[in-house]
C-alpha positions, 0 to 999 in steps of 0.5 A: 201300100204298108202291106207289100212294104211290111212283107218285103221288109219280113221276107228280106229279115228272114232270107237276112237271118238264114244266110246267117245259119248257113255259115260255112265250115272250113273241112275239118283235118285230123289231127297228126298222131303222137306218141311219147317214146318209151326210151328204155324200150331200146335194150342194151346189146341191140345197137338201136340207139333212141336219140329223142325222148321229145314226142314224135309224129306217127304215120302208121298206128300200134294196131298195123305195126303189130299186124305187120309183125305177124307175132307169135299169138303167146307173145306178150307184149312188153312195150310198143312205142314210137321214137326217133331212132337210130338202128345200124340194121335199117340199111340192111333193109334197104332204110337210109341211114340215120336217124329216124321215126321207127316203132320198138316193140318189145315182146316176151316171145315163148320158148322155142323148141330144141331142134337137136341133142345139144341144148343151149341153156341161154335160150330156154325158156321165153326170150324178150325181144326187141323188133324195130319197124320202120314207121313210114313204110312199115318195113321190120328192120331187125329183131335183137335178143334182150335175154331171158323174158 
């Protein structure tokens, strides 16, 4: 009579103990990216305006802006960064006006070939310029001359 005692006894400390190990786990999310803006990205004479230094969340990364951009494979990159933005060429894209979450990616770009006799020396040699991208819909929503790279 102990033996049939002592084994349900074992049998339910086991099957007890592993309903203890087989806990389940709540599905893991990933975690929002941010980027911390570089206000000084913004040069002066774009209009595009940086109206936040606070860190902003992100839906795209680095790598598909810069992929959208298609730049020049000689284009250093300067700086590429996410803020909140307020740029007057976004409705010329179609983007609502106002504020909002935008990549700023500033690029020595190279020197661009004369296509005629007149020559503009405020243009020779690489330029350094500021491309502003939309974050939610990676929508490039203009590109400004900060001078001489």
């Amino acid at each position: 009579m102990r033996r049939p005692l002592l084994a349900a006894l074992a049998l339910g400390v086991a099957a007890s103990s592993a309903a203890c190990h087989t806990t389940r786990h709540p599905a893991k999310t990933t975690p929002a990216t941010t980027v911390t803006p570089m206000t000084s990205a913004a040069c002066a004479g774009s209009g595009v305006r940086v109206v936040s230094a606070s860190p902003v969340v992100v839906h795209h990364g680095q790598a598909a802006v810069l992929e959208r951009l298609h730049l020049d494979p000689r284009a250093l990159l300067a700086t590429v960064t996410a803020a909140r933005v307020d740029d007057p060429e976004a409705t010329k894209v179609g983007l609502p006006a106002g504020p909002r979450t935008m990549w700023l990616v500033l690029s020595h770009d190279p020197a661009r070939a004369s296509t005629g006799p007149a020559v503009n020396l405020s243009s020779a040699g690489p330029r350094l310029t500021l491309r502003v991208v939309d974050d939610a819909t990676l929508t490039p929503a203009g590109a400004f001359d900060c001078g001489p790279g």
